[in-house]
C-alpha positions in Angstrom: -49.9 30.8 -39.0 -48.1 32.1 -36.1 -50.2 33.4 -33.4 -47.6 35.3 -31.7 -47.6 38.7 -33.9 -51.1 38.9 -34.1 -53.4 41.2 -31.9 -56.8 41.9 -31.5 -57.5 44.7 -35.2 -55.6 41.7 -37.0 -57.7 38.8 -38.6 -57.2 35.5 -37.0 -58.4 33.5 -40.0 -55.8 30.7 -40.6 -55.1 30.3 -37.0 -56.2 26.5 -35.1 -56.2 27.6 -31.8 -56.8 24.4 -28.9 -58.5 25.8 -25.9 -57.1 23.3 -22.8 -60.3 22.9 -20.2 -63.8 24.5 -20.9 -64.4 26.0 -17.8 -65.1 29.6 -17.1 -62.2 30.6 -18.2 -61.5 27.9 -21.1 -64.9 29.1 -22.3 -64.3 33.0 -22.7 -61.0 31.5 -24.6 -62.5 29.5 -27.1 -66.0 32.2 -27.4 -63.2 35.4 -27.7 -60.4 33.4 -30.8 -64.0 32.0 -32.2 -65.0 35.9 -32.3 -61.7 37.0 -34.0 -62.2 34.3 -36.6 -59.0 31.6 -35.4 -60.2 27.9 -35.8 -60.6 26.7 -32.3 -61.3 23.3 -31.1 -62.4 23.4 -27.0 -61.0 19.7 -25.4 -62.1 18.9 -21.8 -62.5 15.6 -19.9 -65.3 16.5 -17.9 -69.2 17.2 -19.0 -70.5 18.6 -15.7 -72.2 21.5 -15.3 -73.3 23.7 -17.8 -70.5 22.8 -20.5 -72.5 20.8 -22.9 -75.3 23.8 -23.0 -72.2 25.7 -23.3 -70.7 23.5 -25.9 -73.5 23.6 -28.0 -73.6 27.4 -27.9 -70.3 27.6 -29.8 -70.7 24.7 -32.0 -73.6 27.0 -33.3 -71.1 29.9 -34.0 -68.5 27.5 -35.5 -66.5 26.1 -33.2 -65.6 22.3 -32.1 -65.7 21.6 -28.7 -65.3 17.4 -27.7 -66.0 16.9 -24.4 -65.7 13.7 -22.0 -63.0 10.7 -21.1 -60.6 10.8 -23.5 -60.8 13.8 -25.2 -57.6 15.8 -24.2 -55.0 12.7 -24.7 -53.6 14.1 -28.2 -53.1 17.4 -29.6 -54.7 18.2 -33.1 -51.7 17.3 -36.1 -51.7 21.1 -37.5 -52.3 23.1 -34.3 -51.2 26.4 -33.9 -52.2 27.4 -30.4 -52.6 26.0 -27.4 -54.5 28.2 -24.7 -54.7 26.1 -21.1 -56.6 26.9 -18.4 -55.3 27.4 -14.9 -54.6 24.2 -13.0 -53.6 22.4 -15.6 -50.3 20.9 -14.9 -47.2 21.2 -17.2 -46.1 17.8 -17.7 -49.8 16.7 -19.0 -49.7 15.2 -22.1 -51.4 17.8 -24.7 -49.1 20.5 -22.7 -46.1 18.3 -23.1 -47.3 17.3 -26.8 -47.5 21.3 -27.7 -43.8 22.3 -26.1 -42.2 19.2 -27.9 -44.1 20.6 -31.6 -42.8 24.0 -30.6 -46.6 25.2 -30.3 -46.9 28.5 -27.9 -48.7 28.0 -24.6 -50.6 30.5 -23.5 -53.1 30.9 -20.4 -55.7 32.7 -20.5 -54.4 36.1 -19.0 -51.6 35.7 -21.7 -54.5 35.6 -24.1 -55.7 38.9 -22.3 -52.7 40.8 -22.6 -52.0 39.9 -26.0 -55.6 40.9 -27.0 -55.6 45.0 -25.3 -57.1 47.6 -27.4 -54.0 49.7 -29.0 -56.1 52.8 -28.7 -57.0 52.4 -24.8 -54.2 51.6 -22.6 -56.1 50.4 -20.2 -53.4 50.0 -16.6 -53.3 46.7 -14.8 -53.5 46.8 -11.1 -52.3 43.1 -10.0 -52.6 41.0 -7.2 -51.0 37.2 -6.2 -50.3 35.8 -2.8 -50.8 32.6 -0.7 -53.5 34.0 0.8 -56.0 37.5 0.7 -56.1 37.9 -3.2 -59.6 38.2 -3.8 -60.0 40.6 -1.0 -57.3 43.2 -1.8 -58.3 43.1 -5.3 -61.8 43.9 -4.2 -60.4 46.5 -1.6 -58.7 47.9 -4.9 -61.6 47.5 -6.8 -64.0 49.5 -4.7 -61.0 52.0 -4.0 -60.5 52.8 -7.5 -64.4 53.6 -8.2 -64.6 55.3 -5.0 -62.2 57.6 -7.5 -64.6 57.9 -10.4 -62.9 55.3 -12.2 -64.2 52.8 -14.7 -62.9 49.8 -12.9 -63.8 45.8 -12.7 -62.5 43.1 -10.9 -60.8 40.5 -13.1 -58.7 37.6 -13.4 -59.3 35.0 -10.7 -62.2 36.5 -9.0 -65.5 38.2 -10.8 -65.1 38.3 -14.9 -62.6 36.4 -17.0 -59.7 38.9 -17.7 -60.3 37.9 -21.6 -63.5 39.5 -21.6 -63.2 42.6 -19.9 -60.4 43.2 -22.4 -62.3 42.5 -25.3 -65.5 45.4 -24.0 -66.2 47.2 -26.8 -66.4 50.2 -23.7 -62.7 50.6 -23.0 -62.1 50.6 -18.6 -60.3 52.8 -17.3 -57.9 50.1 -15.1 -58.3 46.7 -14.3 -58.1 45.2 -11.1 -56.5 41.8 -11.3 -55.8 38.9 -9.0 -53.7 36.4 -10.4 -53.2 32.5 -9.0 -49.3 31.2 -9.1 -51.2 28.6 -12.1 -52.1 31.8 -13.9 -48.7 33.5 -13.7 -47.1 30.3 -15.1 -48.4 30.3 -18.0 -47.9 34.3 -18.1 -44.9 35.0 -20.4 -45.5 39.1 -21.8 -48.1 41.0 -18.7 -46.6 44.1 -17.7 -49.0 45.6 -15.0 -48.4 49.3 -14.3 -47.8 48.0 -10.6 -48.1 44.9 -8.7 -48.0 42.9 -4.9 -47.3 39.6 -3.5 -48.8 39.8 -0.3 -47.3 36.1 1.3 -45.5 33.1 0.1 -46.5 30.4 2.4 -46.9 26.6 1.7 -49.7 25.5 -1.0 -50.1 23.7 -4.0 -47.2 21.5 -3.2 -49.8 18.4 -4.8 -48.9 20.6 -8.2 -45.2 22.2 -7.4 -42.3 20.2 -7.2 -40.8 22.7 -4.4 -41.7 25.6 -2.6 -38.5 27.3 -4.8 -40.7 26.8 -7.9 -44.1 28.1 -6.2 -42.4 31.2 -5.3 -40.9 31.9 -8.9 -43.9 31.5 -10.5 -45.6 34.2 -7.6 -42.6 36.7 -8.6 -43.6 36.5 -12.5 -46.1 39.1 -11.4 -43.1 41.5 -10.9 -41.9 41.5 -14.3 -42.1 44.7 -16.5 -43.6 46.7 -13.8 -43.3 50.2 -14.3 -44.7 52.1 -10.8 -44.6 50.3 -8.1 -43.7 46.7 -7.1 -45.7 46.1 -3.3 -44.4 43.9 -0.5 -44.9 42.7 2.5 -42.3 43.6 4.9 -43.0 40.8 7.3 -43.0 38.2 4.3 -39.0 38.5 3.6 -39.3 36.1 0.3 -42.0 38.7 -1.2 -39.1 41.5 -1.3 -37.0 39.0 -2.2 -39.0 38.7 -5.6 -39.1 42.0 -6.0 -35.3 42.6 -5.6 -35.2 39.6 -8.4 -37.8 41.0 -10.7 -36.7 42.6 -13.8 -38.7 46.2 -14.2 -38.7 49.3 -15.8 -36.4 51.7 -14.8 -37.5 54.1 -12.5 -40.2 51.8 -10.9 -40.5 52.0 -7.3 -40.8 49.0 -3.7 -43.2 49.8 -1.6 -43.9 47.8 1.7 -46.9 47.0 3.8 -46.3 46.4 7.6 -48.7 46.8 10.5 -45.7 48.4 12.8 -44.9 52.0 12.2 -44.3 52.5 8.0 -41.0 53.7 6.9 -40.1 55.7 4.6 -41.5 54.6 1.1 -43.9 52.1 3.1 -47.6 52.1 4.2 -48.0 50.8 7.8 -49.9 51.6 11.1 -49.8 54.7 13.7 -51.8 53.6 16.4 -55.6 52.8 14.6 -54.3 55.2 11.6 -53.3 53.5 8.0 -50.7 56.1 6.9 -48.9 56.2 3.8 -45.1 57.4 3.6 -44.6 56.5 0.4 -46.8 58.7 -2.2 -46.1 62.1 -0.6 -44.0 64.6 -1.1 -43.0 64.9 2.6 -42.6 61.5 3.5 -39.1 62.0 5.3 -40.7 63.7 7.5 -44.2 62.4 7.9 -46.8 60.8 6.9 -50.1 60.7 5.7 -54.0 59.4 6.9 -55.5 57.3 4.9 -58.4 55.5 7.5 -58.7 54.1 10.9 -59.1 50.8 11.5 -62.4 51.2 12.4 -62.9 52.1 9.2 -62.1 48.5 8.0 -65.0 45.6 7.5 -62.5 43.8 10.3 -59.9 44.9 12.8 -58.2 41.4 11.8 -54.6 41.7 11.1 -54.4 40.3 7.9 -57.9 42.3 6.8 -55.7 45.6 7.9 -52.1 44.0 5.5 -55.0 43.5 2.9 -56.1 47.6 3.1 -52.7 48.4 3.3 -51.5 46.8 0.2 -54.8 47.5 -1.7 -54.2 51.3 -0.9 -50.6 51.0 -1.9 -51.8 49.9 -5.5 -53.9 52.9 -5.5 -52.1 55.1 -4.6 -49.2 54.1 -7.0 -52.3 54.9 -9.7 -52.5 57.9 -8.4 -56.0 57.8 -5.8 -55.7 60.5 -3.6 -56.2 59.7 0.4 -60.1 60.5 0.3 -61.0 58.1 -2.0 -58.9 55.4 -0.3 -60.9 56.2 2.9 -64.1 55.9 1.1 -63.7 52.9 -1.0 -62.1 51.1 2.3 -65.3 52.1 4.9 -67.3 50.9 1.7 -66.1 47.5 1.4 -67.6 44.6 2.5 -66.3 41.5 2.3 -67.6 38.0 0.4 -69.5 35.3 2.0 -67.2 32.6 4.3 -64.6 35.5 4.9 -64.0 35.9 8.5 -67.8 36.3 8.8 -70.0 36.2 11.7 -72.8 33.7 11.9 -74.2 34.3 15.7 -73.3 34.9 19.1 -75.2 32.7 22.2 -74.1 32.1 26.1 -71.0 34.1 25.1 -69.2 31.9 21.9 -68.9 33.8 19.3 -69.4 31.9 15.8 -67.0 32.5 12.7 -67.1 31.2 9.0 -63.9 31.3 7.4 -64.3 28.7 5.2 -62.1 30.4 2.6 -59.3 29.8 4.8 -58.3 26.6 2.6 -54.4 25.9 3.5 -52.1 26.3 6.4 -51.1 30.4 6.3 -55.3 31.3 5.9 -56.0 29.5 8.9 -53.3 30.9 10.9 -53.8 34.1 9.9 -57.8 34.2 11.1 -56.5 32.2 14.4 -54.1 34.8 15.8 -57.4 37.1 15.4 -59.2 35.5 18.4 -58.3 34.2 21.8 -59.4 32.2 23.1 -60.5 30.0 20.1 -62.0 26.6 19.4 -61.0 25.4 15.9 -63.1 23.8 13.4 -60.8 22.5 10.7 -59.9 19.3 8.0 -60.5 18.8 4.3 -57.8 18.5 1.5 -54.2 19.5 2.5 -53.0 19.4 -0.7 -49.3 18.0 0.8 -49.3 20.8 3.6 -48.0 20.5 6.5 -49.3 22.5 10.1 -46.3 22.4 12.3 -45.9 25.5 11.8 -49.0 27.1 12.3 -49.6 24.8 15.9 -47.1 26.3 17.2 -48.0 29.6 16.7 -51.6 29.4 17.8 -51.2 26.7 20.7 -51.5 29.4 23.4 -55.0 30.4 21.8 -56.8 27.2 21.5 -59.4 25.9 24.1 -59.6 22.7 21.6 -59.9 21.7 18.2 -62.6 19.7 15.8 -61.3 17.8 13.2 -63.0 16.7 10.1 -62.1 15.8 6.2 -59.8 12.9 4.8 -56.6 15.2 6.3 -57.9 15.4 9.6 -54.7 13.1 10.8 -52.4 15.1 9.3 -53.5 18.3 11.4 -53.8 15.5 14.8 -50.3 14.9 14.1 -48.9 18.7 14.6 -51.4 19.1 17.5 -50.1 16.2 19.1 -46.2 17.0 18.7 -46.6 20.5 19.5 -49.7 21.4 21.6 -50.2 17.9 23.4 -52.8 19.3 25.7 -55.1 20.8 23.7 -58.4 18.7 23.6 -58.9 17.1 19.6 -62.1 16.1 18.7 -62.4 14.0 15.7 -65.8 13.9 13.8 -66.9 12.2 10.7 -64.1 9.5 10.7 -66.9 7.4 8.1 -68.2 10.0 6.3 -65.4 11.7 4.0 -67.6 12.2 0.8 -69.9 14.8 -0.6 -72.8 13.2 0.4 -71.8 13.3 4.4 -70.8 16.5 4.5 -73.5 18.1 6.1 -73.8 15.5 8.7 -70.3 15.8 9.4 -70.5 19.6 9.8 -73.3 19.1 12.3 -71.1 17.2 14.5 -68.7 19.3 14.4 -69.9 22.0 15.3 -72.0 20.1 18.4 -68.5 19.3 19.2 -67.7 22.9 19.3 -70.0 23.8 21.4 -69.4 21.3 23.9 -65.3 22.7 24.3 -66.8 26.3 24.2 -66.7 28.5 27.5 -67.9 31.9 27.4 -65.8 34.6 26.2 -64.9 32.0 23.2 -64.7 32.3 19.4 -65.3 28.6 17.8 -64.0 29.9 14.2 -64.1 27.3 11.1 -60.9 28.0 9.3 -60.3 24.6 7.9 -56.4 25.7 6.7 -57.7 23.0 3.7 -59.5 22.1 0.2 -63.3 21.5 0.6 -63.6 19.2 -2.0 -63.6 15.7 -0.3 -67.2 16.5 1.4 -68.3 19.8 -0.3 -68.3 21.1 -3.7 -66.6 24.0 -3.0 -65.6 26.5 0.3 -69.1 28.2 0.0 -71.0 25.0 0.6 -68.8 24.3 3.6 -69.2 27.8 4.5 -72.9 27.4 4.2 -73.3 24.1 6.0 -71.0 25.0 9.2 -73.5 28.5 9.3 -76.8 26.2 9.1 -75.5 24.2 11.7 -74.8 27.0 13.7 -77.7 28.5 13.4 -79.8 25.4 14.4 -78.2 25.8 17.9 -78.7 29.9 18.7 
């Protein structure tokens, strides 16, 4: 049976649907097509975590999950589906078996879109971007309930965009942030409005080319019908949007820090105005907050507002509610967050800085700086970013299996600069603490008063930490061991 003309009233019954990767996501998959009565089989190499419990959860309710070495080489013989989850590469083999048997491939937000309730059009709000996604979508998030609305945070942060769709209690909008692996496999979304907030280098381990990174960013565009928001200092983002085939009468709307023209949001001074969702906006322009209003005066926590409050506002928020769902944000764990302050050196975690434009970004917020950084570069490169933060650093710690790759920028561009290179023989999970520790004794050592030692690794945690948080978390322990 073909999947493709069938929604979420119609009976799935008939349908094999192969879920790609059990995983949060791959999970809410196979639970959601299992609930709507499709055949599903769940395939996934790896048993860690709590997929056999999991596993043995839907087996109970009828499904087949086969999990361990082996188990995703060949797609089922009568499959009608297959559903991957993000981060699974196009040319692997059950991906490339499905496209050459002419089997639709759908992610998971494809899944979601496919599956709205016909009697509650429920608006997406969505977010992509190098860098900042999970913020603004938060931002948005708390904006939109600071309206009265019945919103959630979906997608790739907070629940799986499959099951917020499927709540029996309809929600009002849906704010949605959505990776460049999510939007590939994203063929029929049309979000009432949309941003890209940066295209910088990342993911060029998965991506052929920064040309094909970027395309798959702009899919977001697609089929808007308000407002498509860009960055104005991020020429490729309007780029996209001048590219992006939408519905007449749909609207660009920048995001700059300098002064907001007209049909932008930007800065006055310490005011967030908006010149593009009033009636006067010729001629003026209107408050939304100060930037003391913000969790951070940081630049790219104020483009982050800025677009957030554009989304809204395209939903139709008025100004008071942007102000109060902006002072009432606060921002995740290992976000430009401060540990401690002793002898003068300020201490920052900003372990979710994992590539290249992150860390730059949370450097050109402090001068001077010492930087803590390393991990997984994932085929970056940091020419770039030394030269735009050499004039700020007092020195640099370097740790992770990449650390050489950041040494070699710092010592074709910023020479000078003391380097201080920890861990060299201890790159694996299990030495990741005592790594950290040295580090950041090495950061205190090039620390003078009036200093900001800020870890903003510009890389992957995953070659000594299981994830950012646990980077995060052992750079703040260190830390606070020495105040």
């Amino acid at each position: 049976m073909d999947p493709r003309s069938l929604g979420r009233h119609d009976s799935w019954e008939g349908v094999h649907a192969v879920v790609a990767g059990f995983g949060v996501s791959g999970f809410a998959a196979a639970d959601n097509l299992n609930h709507l009565g499709a055949r599903v089989v769940a395939l996934d190499e790896s048993e860690a975590g709590d997929r056999p419990q999991k596993a043995e959860l839907l087996e109970v309710l009828g499904a087949d999950v086969r999990l361990g070495l082996g188990s995703t080489a060949t797609l089922p013989d009568d499959a009608d589906l297959l559903v991957t989850s993000p981060g699974w590469r196009p040319d692997a083999p059950l991906l490339a078996q499905a496209r050459a048997r002419g089997v639709p491939v759908w992610g998971e937000v494809e899944l979601a879109w496919r599956l709205r309730d016909p009697n509650h059009h429920t608006p997406w709000l969505c977010v992509t971007g190098t860098n900042g996604k999970t913020t603004t979508v938060q931002m948005l998030d708390t904006i939109l309930r600071a309206a009265g609305l019945r919103s959630i945070a979906v997608g790739n942060v907070g629940l799986p965009i499959v099951e917020a769709v499927m709540d029996p209690e309809p929600y009002d909008v849906f704010a949605v942030e959505l990776s460049s692996f999510q939007l590939h496999y994203t063929d029929s979304m049309a979000a009432e409005s949309a941003a890209v907030l940066n295209v910088a280098e990342d993911h060029l381990d998965w991506y052929s080319s920064m040309a094909d990174y970027a395309a798959d960013k702009g899919r977001i565009y697609e089929r808007v019908s308000r407002a498509c928001v860009y960055n104005v200092a991020d020429p490729e983002t309007e780029r996209l949007v001048r590219e992006a085939d939408v519905v007449e009468g749909a609207r660009a709307v920048g995001f700059t820090l300098g002064m907001p023209g007209v049909g932008m949001l930007g800065v006055v001074e310490d005011i967030l105005a908006d010149r593009a969702f009033i009636e006067q906006r010729e001629s003026s322009a209107a408050e939304l907050c100060t930037i003391s209003d913000l969790s951070s005066p940081a630049p790219h926590n104020v483009q982050n507002a800025l677009a957030a409050a554009a989304l809204a506002r395209a939903h139709g928020v008025s100004q008071a509610a942007v102000r109060e769902g902006l002072r009432n944000f606060r921002p995740d764990g290992h976000r430009i967050a401060v540990v401690g302050e002793r002898d003068g050196v300020t201490w920052v975690d900003d372990s979710k800085a994992t590539n290249p434009h992150a860390a730059q970004s949370s450097l050109q917020a402090y001068d001077p700086v010492v930087w803590v950084a390393g991990g997984l570069a994932k085929g970056a490169r940091f020419d770039e970013l030394v030269l735009a933060v050499r004039d700020r650093l007092r020195g640099v710690v370097l740790l992770g299996r990449d650390r050489d790759v950041i040494a070699g920028a710092l010592s074709r561009h910023a020479p000078d600069v003391p380097v201080i290179v920890v861990g060299a023989d201890e790159t694996g999970p299990v030495d990741g603490g005592h790594a950290m520790e040295r580090a950041v004794g090495a950061a205190a050592e090039l620390a003078r008063p009036g200093d900001t030692v800020l870890l903003a690794p510009g890389c992957a945690s995953m070659d000594m930490f299981t994830n950012y948080a646990e980077r995060g978390d052992a750079f703040a322990d260190a830390v606070r061991r020495r105040l």
